[in-house]
MIMAR-639410 format. One line per 5 residues: number of its first residue (from 1); for each residue x, y, z of N, C-alpha, C. Coordinates in steps of 0.2 Angstrom, whole numbers, plus 2048, in hexadecimal, padded with zeros to 3 digits. Atoms other than C-alpha are relative to their C-alpha. Example, Ala and Ser with C-alpha at 12.3 -4.5 7.8 and 13.67 -1.06 7.14 Angstrom:
2
1) 804:7FA:800:83E:7EA:827:804:806:800 | 7FC:7FA:7FF:844:7FB:824:7FC:805:803 .
% end
This chain:
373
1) 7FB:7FC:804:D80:1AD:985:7FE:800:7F9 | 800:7FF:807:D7E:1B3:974:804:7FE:7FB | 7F8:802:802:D89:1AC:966:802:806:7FF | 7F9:7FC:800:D99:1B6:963:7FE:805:7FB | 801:7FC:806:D95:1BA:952:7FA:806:800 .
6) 803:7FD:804:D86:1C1:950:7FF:806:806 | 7FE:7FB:7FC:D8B:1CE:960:803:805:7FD | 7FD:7F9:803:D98:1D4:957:7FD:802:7FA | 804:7FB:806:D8E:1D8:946:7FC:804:804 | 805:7FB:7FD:D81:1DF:952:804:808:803 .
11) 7FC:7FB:7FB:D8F:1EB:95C:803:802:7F9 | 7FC:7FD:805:D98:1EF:94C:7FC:804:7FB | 804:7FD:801:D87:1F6:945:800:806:805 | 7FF:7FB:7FC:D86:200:954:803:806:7FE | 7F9:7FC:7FF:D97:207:953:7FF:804:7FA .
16) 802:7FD:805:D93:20A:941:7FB:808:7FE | 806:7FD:800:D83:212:943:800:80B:803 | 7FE:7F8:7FC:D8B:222:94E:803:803:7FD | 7F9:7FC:804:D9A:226:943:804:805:803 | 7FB:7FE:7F9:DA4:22C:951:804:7FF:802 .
21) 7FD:803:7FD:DB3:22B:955:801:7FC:806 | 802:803:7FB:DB1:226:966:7F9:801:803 | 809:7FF:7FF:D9C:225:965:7FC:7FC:808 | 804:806:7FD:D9A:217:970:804:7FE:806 | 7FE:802:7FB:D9D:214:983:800:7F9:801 .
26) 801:805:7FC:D9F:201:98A:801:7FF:803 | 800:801:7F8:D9E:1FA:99C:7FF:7FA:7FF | 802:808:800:DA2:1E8:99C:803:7FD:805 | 801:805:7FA:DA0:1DD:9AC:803:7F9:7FF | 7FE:803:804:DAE:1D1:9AA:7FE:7F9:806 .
31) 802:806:7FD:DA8:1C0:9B1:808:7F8:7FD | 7FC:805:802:DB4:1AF:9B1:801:7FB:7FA | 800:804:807:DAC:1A5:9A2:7FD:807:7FA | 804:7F9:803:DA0:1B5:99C:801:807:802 | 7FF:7F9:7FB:DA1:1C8:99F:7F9:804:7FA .
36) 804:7FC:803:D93:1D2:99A:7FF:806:7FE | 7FD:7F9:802:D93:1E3:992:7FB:804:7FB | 806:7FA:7FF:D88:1F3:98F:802:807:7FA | 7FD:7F8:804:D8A:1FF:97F:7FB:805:801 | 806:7F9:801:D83:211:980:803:802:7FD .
41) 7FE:7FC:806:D83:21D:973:801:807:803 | 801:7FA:7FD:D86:231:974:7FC:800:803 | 805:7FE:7FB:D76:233:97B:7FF:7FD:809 | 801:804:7F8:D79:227:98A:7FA:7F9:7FE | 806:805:802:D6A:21B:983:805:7F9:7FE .
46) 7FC:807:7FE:D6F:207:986:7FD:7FF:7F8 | 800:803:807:D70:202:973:801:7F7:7FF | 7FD:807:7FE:D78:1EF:977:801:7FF:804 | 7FD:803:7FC:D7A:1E4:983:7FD:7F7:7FF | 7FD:807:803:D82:1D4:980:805:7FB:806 .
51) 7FB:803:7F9:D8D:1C5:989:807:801:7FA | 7FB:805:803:D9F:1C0:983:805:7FD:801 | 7FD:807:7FB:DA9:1B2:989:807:804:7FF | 7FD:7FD:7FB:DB7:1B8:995:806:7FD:7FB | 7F7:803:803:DC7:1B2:986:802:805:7FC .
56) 7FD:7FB:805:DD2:1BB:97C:7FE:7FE:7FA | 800:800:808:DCC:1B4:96B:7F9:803:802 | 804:7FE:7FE:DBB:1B8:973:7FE:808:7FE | 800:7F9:801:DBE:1CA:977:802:804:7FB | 7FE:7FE:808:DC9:1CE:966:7F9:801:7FA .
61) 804:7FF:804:DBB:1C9:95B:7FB:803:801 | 804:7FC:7FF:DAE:1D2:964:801:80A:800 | 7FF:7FA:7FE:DB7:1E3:966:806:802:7FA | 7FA:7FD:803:DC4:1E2:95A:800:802:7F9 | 800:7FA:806:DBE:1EB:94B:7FA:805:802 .
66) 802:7FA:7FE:DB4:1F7:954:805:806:800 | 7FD:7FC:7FF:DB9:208:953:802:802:808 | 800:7FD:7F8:DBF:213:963:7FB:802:806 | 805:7FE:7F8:DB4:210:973:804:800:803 | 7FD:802:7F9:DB7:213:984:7FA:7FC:805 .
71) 803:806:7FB:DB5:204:98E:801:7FF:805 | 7FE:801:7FB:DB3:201:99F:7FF:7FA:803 | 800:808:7FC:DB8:1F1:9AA:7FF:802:807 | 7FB:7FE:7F8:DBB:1EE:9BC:803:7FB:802 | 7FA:806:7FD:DC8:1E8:9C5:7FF:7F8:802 .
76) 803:809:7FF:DCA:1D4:9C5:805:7FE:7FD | 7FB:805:802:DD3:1C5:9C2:800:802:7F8 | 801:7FF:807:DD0:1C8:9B0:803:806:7FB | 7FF:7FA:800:DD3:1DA:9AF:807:802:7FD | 7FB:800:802:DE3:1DB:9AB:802:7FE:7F8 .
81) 7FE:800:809:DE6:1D3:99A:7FB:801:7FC | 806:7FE:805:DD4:1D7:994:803:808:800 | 7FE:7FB:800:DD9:1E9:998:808:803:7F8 | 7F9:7FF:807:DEB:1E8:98E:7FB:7FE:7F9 | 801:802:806:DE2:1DF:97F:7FD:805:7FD .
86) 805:7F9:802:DD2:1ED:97E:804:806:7FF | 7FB:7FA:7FE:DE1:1FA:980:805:7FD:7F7 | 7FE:803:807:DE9:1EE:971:7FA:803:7FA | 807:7FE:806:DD9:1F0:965:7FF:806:7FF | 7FF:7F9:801:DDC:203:967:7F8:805:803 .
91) 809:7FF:7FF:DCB:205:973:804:804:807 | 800:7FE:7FA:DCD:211:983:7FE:7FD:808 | 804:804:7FA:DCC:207:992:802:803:807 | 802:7FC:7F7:DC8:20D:9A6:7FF:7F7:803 | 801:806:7FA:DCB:1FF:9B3:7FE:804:805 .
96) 803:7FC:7FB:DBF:202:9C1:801:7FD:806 | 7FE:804:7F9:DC2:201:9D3:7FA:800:803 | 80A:801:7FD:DAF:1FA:9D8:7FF:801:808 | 800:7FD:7FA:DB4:1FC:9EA:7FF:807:803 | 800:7F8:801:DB5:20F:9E7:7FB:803:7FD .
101) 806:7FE:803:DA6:211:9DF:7FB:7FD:802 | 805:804:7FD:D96:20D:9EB:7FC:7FF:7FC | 806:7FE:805:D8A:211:9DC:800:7F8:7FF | 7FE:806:803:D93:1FF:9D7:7FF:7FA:804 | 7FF:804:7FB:D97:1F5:9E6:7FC:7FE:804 .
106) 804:7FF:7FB:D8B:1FA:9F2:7F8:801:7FD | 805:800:807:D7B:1F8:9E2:7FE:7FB:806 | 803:805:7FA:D6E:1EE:9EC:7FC:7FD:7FB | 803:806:803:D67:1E8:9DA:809:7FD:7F9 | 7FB:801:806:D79:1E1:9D4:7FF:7FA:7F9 .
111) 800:803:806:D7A:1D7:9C4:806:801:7FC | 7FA:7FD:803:D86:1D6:9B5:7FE:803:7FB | 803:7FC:803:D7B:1DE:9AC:7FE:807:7FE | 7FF:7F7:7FB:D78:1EE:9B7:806:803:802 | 7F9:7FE:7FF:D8A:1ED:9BA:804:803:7FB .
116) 7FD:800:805:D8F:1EE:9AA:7FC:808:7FE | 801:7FA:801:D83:1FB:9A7:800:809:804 | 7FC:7FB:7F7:D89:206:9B8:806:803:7FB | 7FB:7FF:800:D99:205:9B1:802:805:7F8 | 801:7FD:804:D95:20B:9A0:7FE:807:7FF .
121) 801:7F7:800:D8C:21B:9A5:805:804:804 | 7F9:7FA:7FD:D9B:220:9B0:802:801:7FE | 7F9:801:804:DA7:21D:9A5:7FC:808:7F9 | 801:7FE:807:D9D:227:997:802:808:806 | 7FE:7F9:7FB:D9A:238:9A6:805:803:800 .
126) 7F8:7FE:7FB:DAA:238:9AE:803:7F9:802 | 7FA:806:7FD:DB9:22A:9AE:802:7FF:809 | 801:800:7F9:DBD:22F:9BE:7FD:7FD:806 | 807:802:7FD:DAD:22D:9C6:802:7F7:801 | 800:808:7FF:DB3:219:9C5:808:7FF:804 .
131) 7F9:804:7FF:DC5:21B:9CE:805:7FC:7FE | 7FF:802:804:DCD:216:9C1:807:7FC:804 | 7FC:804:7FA:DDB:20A:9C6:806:7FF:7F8 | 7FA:801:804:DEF:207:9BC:802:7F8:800 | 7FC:804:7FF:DF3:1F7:9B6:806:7FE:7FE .
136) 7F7:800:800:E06:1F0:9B8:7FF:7FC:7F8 | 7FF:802:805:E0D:1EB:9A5:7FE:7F8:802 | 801:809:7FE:E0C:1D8:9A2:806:7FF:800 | 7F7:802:7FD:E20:1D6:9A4:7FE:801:807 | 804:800:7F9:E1B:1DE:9B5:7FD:7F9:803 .
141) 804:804:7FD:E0E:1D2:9B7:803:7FA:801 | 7FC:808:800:E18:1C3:9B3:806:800:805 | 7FC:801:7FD:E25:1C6:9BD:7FD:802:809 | 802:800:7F8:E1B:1CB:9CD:7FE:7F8:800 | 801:808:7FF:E12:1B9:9CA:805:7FB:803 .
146) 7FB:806:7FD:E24:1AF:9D0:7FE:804:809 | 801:7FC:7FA:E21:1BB:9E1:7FC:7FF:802 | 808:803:800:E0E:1B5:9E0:801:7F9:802 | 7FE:808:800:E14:1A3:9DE:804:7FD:808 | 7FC:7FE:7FC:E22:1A6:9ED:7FC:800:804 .
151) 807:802:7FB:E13:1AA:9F8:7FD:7FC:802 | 808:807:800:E07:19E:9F4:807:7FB:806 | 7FD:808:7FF:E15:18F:9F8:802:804:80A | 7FE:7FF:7F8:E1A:198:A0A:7FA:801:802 | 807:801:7FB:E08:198:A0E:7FD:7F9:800 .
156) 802:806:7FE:E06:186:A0A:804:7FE:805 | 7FC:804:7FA:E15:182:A13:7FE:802:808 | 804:7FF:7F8:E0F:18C:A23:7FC:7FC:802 | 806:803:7FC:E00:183:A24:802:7F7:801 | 7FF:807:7FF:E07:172:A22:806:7FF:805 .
161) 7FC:801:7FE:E14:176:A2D:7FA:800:809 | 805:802:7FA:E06:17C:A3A:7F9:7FB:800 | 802:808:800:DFC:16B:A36:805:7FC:805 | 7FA:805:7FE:E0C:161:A3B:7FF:804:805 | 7FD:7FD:7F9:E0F:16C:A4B:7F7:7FE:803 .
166) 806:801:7FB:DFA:16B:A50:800:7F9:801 | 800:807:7FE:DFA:157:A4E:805:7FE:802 | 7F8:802:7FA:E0C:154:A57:7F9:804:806 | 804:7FF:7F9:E01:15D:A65:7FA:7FB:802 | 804:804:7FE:DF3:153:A65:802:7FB:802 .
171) 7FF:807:7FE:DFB:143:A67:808:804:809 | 7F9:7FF:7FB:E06:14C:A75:805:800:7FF | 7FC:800:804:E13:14F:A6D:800:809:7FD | 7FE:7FC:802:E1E:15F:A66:804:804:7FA | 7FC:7FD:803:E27:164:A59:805:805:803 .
176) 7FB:7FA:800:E38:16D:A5C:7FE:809:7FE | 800:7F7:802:E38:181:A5B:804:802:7FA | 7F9:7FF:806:E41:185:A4A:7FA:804:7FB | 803:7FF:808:E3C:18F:A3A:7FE:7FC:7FE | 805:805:806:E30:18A:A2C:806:7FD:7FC .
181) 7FC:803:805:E3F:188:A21:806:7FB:804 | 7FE:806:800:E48:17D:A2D:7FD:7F9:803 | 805:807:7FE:E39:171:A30:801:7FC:7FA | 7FE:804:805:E3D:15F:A28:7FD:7FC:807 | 804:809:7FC:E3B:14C:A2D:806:801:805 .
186) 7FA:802:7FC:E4C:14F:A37:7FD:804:806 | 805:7FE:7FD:E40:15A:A42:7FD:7FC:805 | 804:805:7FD:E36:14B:A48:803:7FD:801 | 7FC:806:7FF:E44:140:A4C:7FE:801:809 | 802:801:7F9:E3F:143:A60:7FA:7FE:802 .
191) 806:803:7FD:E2F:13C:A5F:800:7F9:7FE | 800:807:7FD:E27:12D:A63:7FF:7FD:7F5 | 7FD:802:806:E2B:122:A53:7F9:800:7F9 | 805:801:803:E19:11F:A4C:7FC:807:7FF | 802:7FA:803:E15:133:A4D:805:802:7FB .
196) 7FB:7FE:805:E24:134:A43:7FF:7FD:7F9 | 801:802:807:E1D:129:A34:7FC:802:7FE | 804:7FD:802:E0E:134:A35:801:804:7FD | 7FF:7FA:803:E15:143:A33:807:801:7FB | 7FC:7FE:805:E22:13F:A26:7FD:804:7FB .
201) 801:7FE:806:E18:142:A17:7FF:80A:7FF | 7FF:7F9:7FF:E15:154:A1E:803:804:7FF | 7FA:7FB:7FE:E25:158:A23:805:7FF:7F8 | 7FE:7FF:809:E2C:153:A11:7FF:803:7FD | 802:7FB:806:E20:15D:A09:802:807:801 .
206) 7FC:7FB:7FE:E26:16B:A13:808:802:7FE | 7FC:7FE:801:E37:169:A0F:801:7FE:7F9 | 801:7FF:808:E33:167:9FD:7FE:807:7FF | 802:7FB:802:E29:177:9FD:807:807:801 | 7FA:7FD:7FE:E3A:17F:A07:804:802:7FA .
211) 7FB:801:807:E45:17A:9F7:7FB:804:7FB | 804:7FB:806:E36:183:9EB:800:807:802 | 800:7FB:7FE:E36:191:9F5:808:803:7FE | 7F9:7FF:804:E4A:193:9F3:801:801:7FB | 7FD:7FF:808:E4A:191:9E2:7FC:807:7FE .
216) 802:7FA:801:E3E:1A0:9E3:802:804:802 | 7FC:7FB:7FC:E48:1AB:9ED:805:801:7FA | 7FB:7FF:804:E54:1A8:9E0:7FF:802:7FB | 803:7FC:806:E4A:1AD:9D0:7FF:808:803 | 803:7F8:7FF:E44:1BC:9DB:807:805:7FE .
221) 7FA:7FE:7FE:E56:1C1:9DC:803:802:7F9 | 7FF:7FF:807:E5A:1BE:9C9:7FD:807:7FE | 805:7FC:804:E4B:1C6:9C3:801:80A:803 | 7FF:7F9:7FE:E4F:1D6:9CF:809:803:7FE | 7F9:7FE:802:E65:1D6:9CA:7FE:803:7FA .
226) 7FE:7FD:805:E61:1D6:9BA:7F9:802:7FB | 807:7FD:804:E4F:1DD:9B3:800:807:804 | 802:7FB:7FC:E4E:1E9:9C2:806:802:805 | 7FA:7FE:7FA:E5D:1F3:9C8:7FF:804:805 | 800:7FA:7FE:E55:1FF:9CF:7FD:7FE:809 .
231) 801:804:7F9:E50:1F2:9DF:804:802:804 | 7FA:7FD:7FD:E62:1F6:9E4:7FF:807:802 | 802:7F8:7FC:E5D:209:9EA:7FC:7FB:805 | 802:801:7FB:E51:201:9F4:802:7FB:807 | 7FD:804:7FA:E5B:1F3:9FC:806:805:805 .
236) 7FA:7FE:7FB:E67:1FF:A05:7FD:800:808 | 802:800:7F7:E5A:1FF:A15:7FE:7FA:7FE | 7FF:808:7FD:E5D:1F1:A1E:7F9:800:802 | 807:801:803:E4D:1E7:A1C:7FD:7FF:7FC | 804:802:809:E48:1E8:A0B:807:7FD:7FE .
241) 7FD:805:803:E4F:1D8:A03:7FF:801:7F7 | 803:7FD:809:E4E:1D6:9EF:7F7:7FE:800 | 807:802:7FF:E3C:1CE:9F4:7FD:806:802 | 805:7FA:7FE:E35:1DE:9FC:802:804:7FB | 7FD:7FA:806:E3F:1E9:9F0:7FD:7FE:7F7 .
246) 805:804:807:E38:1E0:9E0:7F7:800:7FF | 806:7FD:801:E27:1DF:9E5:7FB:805:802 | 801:7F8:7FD:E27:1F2:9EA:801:801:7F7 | 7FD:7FC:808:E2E:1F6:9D6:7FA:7FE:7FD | 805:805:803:E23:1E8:9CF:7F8:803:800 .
251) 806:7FE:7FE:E14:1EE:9D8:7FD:80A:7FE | 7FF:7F8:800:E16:203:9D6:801:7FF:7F9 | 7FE:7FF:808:E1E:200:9C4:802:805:800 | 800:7FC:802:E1E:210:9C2:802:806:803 | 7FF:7F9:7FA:E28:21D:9CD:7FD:804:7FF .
256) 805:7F8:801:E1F:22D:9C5:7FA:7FE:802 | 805:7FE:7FB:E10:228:9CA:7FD:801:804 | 800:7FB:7FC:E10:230:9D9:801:808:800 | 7FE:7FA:7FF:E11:243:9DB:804:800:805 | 7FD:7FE:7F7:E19:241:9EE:800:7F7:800 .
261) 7FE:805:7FD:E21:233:9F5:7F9:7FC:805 | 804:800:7F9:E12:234:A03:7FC:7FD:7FD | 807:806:801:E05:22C:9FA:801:7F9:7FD | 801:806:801:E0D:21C:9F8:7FD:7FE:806 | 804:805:7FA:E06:217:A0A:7FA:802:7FD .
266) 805:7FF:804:DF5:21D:A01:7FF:7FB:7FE | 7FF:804:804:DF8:212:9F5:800:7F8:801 | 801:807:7FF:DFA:201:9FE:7FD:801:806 | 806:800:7FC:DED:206:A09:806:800:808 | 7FC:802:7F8:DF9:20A:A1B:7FE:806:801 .
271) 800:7F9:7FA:DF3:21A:A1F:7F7:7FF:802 | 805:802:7FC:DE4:21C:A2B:7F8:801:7FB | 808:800:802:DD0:21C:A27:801:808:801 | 802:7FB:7FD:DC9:22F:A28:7F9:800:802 | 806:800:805:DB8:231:A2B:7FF:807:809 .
276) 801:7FC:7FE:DB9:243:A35:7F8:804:800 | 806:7FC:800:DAA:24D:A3C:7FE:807:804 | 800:7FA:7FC:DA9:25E:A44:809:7FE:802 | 7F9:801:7FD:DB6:25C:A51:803:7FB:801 | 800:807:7FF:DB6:24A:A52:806:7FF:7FC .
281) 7FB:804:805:DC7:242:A4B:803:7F8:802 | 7FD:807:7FC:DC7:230:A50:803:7FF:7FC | 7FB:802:803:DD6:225:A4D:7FC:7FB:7FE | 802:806:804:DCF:217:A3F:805:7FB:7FF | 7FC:804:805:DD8:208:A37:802:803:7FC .
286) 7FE:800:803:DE3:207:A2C:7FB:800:7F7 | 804:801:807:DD9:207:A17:7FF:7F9:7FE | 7FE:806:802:DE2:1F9:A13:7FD:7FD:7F7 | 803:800:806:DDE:1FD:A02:807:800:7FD | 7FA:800:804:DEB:1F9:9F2:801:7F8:801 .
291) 7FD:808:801:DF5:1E9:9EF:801:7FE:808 | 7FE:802:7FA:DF4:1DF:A01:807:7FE:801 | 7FA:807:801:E04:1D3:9FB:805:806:802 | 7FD:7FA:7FE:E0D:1E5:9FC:801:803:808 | 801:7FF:7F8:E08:1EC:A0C:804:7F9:805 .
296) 7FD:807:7F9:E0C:1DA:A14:805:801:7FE | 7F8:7FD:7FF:E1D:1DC:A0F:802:807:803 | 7FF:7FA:7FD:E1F:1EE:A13:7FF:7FE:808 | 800:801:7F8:E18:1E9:A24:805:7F9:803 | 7FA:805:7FF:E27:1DA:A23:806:805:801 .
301) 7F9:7FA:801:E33:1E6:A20:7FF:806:807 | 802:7FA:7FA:E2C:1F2:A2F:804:7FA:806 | 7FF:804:7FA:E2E:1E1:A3C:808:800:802 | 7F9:801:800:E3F:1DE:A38:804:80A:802 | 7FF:7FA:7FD:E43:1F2:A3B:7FF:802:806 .
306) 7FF:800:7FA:E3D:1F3:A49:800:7FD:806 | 7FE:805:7FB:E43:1E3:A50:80A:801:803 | 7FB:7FD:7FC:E53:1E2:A5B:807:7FE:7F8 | 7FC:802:806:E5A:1DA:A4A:802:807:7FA | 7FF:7FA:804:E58:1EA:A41:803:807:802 .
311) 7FD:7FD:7FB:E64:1F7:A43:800:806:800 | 804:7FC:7FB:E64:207:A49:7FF:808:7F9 | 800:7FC:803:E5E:213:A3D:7F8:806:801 | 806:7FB:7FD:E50:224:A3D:7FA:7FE:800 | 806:803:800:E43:21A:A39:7FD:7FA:805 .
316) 802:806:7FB:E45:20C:A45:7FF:804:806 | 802:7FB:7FB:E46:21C:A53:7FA:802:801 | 808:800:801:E36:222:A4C:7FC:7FB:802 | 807:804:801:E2C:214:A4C:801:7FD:807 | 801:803:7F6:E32:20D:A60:7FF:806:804 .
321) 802:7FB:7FD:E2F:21E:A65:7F8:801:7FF | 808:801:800:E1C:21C:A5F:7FF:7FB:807 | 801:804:7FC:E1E:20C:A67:800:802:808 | 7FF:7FF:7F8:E23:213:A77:7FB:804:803 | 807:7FB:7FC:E14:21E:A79:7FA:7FD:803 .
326) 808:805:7FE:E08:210:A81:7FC:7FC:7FC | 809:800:805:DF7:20A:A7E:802:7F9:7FE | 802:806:801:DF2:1F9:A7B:804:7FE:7F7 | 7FD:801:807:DF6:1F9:A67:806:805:7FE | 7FB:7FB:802:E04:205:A67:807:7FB:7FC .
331) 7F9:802:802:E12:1F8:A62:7FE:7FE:7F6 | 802:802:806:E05:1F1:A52:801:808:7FC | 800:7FA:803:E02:203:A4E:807:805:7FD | 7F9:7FC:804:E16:209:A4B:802:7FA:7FB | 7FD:802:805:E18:1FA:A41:7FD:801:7FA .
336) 805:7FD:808:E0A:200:A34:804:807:7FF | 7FE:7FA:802:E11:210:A36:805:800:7FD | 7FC:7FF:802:E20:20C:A34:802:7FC:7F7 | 802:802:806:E1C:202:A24:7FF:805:7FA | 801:7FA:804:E14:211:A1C:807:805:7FF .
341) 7FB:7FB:803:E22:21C:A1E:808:7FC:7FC | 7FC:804:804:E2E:20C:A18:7FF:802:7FA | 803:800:808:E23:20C:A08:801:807:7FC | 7FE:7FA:804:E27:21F:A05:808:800:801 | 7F8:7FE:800:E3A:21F:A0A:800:7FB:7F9 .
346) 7FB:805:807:E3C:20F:9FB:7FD:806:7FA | 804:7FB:805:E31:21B:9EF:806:806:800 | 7FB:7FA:800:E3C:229:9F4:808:801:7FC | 7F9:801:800:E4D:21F:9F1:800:7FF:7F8 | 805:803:807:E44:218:9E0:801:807:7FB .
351) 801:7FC:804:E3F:229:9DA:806:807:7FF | 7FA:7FA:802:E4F:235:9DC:806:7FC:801 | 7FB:802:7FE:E5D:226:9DF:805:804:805 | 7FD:7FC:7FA:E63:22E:9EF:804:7FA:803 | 7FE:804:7FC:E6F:226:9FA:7FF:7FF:807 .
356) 802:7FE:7F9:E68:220:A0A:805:800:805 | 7FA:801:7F8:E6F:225:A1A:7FA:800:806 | 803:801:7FB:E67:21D:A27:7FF:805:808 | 801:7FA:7FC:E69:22A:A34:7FE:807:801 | 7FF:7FC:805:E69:237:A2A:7FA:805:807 .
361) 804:7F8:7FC:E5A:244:A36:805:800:807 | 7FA:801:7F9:E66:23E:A45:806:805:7FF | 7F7:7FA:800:E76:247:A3E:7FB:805:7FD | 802:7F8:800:E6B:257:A39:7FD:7FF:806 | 803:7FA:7F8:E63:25A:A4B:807:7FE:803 .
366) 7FB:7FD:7FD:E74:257:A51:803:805:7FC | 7FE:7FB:803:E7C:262:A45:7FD:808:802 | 805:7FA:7FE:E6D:26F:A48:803:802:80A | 7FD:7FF:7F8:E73:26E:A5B:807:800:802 | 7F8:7FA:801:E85:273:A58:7FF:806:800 .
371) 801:7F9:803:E7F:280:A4F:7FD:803:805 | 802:7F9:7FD:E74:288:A5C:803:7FF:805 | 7F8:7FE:7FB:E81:284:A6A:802:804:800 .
% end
């Protein structure tokens, strides 16, 4: 890597050199410790290409008395606050979504060097051409992170819960039947005494992580009464908790950006693959493109709907009426379906504050059939 300094004198002649407002395109490949990056001029011709270390003193000092470029990144752990900062320093920046751009993804000589310069001549053509991608503010970010956090600790307690239930089997032996959140040492009180001083330390940690997770239910709860009111329109269907309803706001931010309710399944990746040809329309997977953390809740929210515990509303008819049409995957299949159309009814309740009524097609086709009576 080259020092700091004598990049940015080199790049600040560049910039100089064209006297244009926005003269100069760059494409920079953000890497963990380094990210490397590719200036072209009006003509398109590679003028610079330089490293600089992936920090915010780093970035500032390299770009932050340049005039107005547009620069391109792509999406990545990093991506987020380098974007807001380049966006601070008054530079036009494009997040790329490298999945959607085979020129990128699918390059059979990749580097960070080629990438950076990939992303530089799209960016200069056509923004578009790179799928550009919206990120959520850093309030946003910060508060999806306690919801991030919430996750992580229920996926380690799952597996340490399924630890403790695999070696109780091994040794012939079983744990009780009970939720993850009522597994503790009081649990193993029916085994033999000596697997019970095995599996203390486990089952501890489990009911340590139980109490962390609790306290996270309960910030989720704060942070949705009183940052985000507008969670309350989507909790009226039963199913969406302030957990689903938070990181549906959290995630989307942004109710106007949709045109139509209908491409939020779009969006979190629930609607099918197409890849039609003549007459041919097979049924694909799902994309499963978007925020996954998303989707899995959406499709949490589906289970509970069309479980016996969920109660009786147009959407739960909908989606056991899929189910009832056969076929080996018919039951998996309504509950993605049914996810997808969850994620536009809360978009719906979100972007015009409607009051839900859960029956709501029910009483217009019975009312339509008075009528034609």
């Amino acid at each position: 890597m080259k020092k700091r300094n004598s990049s940015q004198r080199s790049l600040k002649g560049v910039v100089k050199a064209t006297g244009a407002k926005r003269s100069n395109t760059i494409g920079m490949d953000l890497g963990d410790k380094g990210s490397c990056y590719c200036v072209l001029d009006q003509e398109g011709e590679v003028v610079r290409e330089e490293s600089v270390g992936t920090t915010k003193k780093a970035m500032a000092q390299v770009f932050g008395s340049l005039s107005r470029c547009r620069i391109a990144i792509e999406v990545g752990t990093h991506s987020p606050w380098v974007s807001r900062l380049l966006r601070g320093l008054g530079h036009e920046v494009i997040v790329a979504n490298p999945r959607q751009v085979k020129l990128i993804s699918a390059s059979s000589r990749k580097d960070d060097r080629l990438d950076a310069q990939t992303l530089a001549r799209l960016a200069r053509v056509d923004p578009e051409l790179l799928r550009p991608i919206q990120h959520r503010s850093e309030k946003a970010q910060r508060d999806l992170m306690i919801i991030r956090i919430r996750s992580a600790l229920v996926e380690a307690r799952t597996s340490l819960v399924n630890a403790a239930r695999g070696l109780a089997k091994a040794m012939g032996e079983r744990l009780p039947t009970c939720d993850a959140d009522q597994m503790g040492v009081e649990q193993a009180v029916s085994l033999p005494r000596e697997l019970q001083e095995a599996l203390e330390p486990l089952l501890k940690e489990v009911a340590s992580l139980t109490e962390k997770i609790k306290e996270s239910d309960h910030k989720v709860e704060q942070i949705a009464r009183k940052d985000y009111p507008e969670t309350k329109l989507l909790q009226q269907v039963k199913g969406v908790g302030p957990l689903i309803a938070l990181t549906f706001v959290l995630t989307v931010e942004d109710k106007g950006r949709f045109q139509k309710s209908r491409d939020v399944g779009c969006y979190v990746g629930l609607r099918p693959r197409r890849s039609d040809s003549g007459e041919r329309q097979p049924q694909l997977r799902i994309t499963k493109e978007g925020d996954s953390y998303l989707r899995k809740m959406l499709v949490q929210g589906a289970h509970y709907i069309l479980s016996h515990r969920g109660p009786d509303t147009d959407l739960k008819r909908w989606g056991l009426h899929l189910a009832e049409r056969g076929g080996k995957r018919a039951k998996k299949k309504a509950v993605v379906a049914v996810a997808r159309k969850l994620g536009i009814l809360l978009h719906r309740l979100w972007a015009t504050g409607e009051v839900y009524e859960p029956l709501r097609n029910f009483k217009l086709q019975q009312e339509w059939k008075k009528v034609a009576a």
